[in-house]
N, C-alpha and C positions, 0 to 999 in steps of 0.2 A: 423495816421500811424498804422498800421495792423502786430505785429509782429507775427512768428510762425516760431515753430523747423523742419527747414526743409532745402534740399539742394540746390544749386545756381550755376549755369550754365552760363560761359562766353562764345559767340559768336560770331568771327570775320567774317565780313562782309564787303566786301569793298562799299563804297556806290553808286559808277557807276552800280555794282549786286545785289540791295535791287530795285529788280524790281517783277512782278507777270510771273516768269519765269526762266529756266533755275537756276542757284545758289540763285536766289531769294526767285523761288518757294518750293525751297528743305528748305529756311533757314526760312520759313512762318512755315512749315511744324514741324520743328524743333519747332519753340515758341510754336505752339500748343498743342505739344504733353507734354512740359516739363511746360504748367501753367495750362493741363489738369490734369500732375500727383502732385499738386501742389507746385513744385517748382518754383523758380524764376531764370529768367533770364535774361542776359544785352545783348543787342549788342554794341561789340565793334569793334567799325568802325575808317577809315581815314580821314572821312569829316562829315558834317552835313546831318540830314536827305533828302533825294530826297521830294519833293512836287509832289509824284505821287496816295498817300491818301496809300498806300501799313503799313506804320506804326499808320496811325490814330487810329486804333481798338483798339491799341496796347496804348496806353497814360492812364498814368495812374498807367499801369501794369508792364509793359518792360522799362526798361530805357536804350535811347539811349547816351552810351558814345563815344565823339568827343574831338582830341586832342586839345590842348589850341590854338596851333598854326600849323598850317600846311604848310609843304614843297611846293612849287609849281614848279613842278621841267620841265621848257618851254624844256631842252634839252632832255628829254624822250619824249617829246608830237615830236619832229622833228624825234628822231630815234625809233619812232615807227609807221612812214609815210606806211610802206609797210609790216612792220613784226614785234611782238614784244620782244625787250630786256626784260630781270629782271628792275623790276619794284623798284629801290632801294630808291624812294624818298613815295612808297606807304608801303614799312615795314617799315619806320621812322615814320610813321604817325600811322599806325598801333603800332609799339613800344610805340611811345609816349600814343597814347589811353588807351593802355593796362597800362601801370604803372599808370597812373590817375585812373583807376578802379578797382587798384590792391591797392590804397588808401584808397579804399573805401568800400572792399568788399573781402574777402577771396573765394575759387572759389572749386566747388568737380570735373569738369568736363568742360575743354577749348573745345571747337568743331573750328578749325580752317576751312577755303573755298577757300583757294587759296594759292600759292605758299610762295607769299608773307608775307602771314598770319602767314603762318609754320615759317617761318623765324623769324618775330619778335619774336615771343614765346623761339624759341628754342637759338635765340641769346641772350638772359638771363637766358637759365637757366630752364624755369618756366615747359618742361618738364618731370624734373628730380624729382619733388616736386608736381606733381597734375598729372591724366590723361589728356594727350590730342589726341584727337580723330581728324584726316584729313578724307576727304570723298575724296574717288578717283572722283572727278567731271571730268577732263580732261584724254584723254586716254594715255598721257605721266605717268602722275601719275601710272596709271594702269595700266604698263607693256602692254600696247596694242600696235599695230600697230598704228600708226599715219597715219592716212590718210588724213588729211584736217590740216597742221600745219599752228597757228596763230603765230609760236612765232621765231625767229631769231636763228641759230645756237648755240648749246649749252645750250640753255637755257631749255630744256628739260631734259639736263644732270642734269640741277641745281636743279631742279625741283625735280629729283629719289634720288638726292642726300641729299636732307632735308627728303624726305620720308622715306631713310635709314636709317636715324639716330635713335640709340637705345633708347627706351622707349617712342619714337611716332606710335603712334596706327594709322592702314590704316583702312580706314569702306569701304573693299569692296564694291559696289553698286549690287552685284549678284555673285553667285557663279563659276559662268564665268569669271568673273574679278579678282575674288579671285584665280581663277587656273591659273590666267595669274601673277597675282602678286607674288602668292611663287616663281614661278622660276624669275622674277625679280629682287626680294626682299630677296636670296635664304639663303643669309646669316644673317636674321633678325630674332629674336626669333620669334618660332610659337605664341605666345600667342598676339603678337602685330600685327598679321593680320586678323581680323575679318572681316564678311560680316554682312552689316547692310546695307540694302536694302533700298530705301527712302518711305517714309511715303506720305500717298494720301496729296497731297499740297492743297485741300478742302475738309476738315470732311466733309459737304453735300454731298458729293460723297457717303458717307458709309448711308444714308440714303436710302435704297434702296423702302422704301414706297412710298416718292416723286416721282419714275421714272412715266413719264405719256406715256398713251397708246399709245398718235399716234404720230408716230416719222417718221423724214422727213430727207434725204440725208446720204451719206458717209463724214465722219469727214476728216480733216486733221490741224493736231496743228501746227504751227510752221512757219516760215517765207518763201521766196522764194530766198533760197538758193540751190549752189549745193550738200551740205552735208546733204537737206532733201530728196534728190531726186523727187523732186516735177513732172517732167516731167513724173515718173514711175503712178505717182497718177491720171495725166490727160489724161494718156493711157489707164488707166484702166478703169476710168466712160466712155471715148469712146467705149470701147470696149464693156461696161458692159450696156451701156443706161441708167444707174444710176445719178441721181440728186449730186452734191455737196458742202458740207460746208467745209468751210477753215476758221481757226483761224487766224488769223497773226498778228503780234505786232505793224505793220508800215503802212502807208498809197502806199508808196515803193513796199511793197510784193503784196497789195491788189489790185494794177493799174496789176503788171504784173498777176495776177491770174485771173484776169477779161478779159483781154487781151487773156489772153489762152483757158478760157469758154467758148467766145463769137468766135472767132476763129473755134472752134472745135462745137460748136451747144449744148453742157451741161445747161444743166439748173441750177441754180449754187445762192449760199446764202455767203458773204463775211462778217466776221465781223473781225473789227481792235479794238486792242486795248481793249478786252471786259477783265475782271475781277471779281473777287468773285462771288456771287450768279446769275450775270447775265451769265457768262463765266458756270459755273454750271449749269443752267435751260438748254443753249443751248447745251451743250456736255449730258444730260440728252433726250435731242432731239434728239439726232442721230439713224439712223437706222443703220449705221453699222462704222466703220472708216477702215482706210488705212494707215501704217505711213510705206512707203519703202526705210526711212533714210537708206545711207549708212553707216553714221557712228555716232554712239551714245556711251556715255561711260555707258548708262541706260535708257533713255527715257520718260521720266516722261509725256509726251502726250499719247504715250499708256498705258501707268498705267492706266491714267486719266480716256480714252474713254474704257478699259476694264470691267467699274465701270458701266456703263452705255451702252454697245452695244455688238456684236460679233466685234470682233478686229482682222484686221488681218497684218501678217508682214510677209518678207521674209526670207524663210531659206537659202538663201545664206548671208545672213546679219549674223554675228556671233553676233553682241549685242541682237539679235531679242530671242535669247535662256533664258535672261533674265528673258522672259515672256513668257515663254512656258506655267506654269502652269495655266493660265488666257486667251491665244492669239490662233488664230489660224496660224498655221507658214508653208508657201507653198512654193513650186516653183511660177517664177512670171509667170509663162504661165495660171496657176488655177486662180489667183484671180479673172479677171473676171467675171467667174463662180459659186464659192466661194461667190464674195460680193449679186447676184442675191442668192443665195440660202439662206443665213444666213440675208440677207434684213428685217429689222423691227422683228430680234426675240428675241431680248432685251439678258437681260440678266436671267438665270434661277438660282431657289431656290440652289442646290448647290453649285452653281459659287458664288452665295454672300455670304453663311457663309463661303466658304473660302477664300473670300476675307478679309471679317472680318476676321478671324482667321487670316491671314497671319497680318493686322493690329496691333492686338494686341500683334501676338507675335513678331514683329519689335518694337511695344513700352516697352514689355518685355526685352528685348536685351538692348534698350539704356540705361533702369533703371540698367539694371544689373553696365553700366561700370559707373556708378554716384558715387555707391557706393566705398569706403573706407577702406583700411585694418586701424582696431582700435588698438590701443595699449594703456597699463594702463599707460606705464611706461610715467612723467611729466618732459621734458624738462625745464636745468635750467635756466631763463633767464627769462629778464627784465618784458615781459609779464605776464610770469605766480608770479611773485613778486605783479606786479599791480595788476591781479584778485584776487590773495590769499585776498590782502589788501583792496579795493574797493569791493568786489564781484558781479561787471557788470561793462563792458569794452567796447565803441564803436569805432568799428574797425578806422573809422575817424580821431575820437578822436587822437587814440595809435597812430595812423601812422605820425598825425601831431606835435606831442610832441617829436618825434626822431629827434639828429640830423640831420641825412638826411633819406633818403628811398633808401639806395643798396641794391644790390642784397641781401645780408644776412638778409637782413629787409622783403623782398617778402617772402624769401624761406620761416622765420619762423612764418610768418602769415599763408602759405599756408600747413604748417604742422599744422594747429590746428585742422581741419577735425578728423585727425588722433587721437585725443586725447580722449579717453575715455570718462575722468573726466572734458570736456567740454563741454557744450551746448551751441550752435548755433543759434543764433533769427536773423532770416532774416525779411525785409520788401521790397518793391520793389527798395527801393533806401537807406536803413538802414543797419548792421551789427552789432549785440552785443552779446558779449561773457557774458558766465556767469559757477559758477561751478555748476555741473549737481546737481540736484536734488532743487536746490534753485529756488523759486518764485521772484525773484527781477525782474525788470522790470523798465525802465525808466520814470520817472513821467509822461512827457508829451506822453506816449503814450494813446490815447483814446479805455478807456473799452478795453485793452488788452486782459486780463484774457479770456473774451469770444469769441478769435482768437485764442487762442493756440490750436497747435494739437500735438501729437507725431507720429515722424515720423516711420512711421515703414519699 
């Protein structure tokens, strides 16, 4: 066990979205940057980990929390045949998760990912007592137009109406979104809408030394739906006599993408299902990409291929402004044109330092809300009587020696952040308190001493 004075980051995750994509990809992104700055952090989830190798890397470092027992609720799998309800048997699971980890671990910064997620959280309480930050992932959240709705009447109501609530934080995904959200959101304190942009979901991407010279085809990420607009993409290599690659997650999108290459005479590269360094090398291949999605709440495909090629998107697509500063943004009558003239010119020396720079300063941003407003003043109560007396406390420990663990028992674990005159020893799956300046440390932990860091 590896302790050090640092902070600790809870992330709900439902586990059908712990995939290499869409809320997956954002929440990969998310671990990396926060065991880059080296904090710890948990996923707290509704089920057991997915067997998709997505959490492998991660063993060891990340600990996944799964509630003891989970809801299996057959009447939401029927009424959500066609459209879907509020998912109330997936915040019970989530709830439950989260108070098992709330056992175990005191928290400086909850990042919730879905509706349901907000809900368990805010149904105890726990954003009154810690930051918790929502990413507008779906375009309900984000005051956008809905134009491809998955979910059943009202339930988008439900959705604006967790996001409303005061002292939950919305992370914009763009400043676009952000100027859709104040006038949704119009009667929410300005300081609880921030835009925090998503973080490249593969660091290999910011390697820009690895790009290699000879690069083959127009990229396109994403499945074959009509919310990618896929038809706009195989109008273009016809028009344009351009070669093309397509991502896609299923074997499903990959039959109809083939279908439509061989149809039209494109010469055409299909990969399914690719991930990390392999899904990297090939998006590092691209000579150009395409992404003429109508509707995105951010895009995290053309981040991706912007890392790596000329990019281009339409400007009648309002999410496409997003990426202005990285993308080239046309009418669709240019592209054609367009992909033949930026064909194989990678990406150039200024384009990558501010892509880095836009990197860093998004990892800037998130350190900022981790942080803590500190107070000297010591709350009186049963805890702070135990560290006076002991002088090193494992949060475990304390929680399990309470008659129970309500709500008043989260809250005042989750104010100890706050406290001054406490120091905080996280491990990846450990918690211990101690009074600041003291050396105590728990026996069995191995050659500590030479793991401490101070946080700054």
């Amino acid at each position: 066990m590896t302790l050090k004075l640092t902070k600790r980051i809870g992330m709900l995750v439902a586990r059908n979205n712990f995939v290499y994509r869409g809320v997956g990809a954002y929440a990969k992104s998310i671990i990396d940057w926060a065991l880059a700055q080296g904090y710890h952090i948990d996923i707290i989830s509704d089920a057991a980990v997915r067997n998709n190798g997505l959490f492998d890397q991660y063993q060891g470092r990340v600990q996944w929390i799964q509630p003891d027992e989970t809801f299996d609720d057959k009447v939401y799998k029927e009424l959500s045949s066609f459209s879907k309800p509020f998912d109330t048997a997936l915040s019970l699971n989530f709830r439950n998760s989260l108070v098992k980890a709330l056992r175990r671990h005191t928290y400086d910064l909850i990042i919730t990912n879905v509706g349901e997620a907000l809900d368990a959280v805010t149904s105890i309480g726990l954003h009154k007592y810690c930051t918790v930050l929502h990413p507008t992932h779906h375009e309900s959240e984000a005051g956008l137009v809905v134009k491809h709705d998955i979910f059943s009447p009202g339930v988008t109501d439900h959705y604006r109406a967790l996001c409303n609530l005061p002292d939950v934080h919305l992370a914009c995904q763009s400043d676009w979104v952000f100027d859709n959200a104040i006038q949704q959101y119009s009667t929410k304190d300005a300081a609880e809408l921030v835009v925090v942009s998503p973080l490249i979901p593969e660091p290999e991407l910011l390697n820009f030394d690895t790009l290699p010279t000879q690069r083959w085809g127009v990229g396109f990420v994403g499945p074959w739906e009509p919310r990618k607009n896929p038809e706009a993409y195989i109008d273009a290599l016809k028009k344009s006599g351009l070669p093309g690659v397509v991502l896609v997650p299923s074997d499903t999108s990959a039959k109809k993408f083939k279908e439509r290459f061989e149809k039209e005479g494109i010469e055409y590269k299909i990969h399914v299902g690719v991930t990390g360094e392999v899904k990297t090398k090939i998006i590092q291949s691209l000579a150009a990409a395409y992404h003429p999605a109508v509707s995105e709440t951010f895009g995290l495909g053309a981040l991706e291929t912007a890392h790596t090629c000329p990019t281009v998107l339409l400007k009648k697509n309002d999410w496409s402004h997003a990426h202005s500063d990285y993308t080239l943004i046309v009418d669709e009558d240019q592209v054609p044109e367009l992909l033949k003239q930026v064909y194989g010119a990678g990406v150039d020396k200024e384009l990558q330092t501010q892509l880095l720079e836009r990197h860093n300063t998004i990892s800037q941003e998130l350190c900022t809300l981790v942080q803590r407003d500190i107070t000297d003043k010591v709350p009186k109560n049963n805890f702070y009587t135990e560290l006076e007396k002991t002088g090193l406390v494992k949060h475990e420990d304390f929680t399990q020696s309470q008659a129970s663990f309500c709500t008043d028992e989260i809250y005042k674990m989750l104010k100890i952040p706050t406290i001054g005159s406490v120091e905080i020893l996280h491990s990846y799956n450990e918690t211990y308190y101690r009074n600041k300046g003291s050396d105590l440390l728990p026996d069995k932990s191995a050659n500590p001493l030479a793991n401490l860091f101070s946080f700054e």
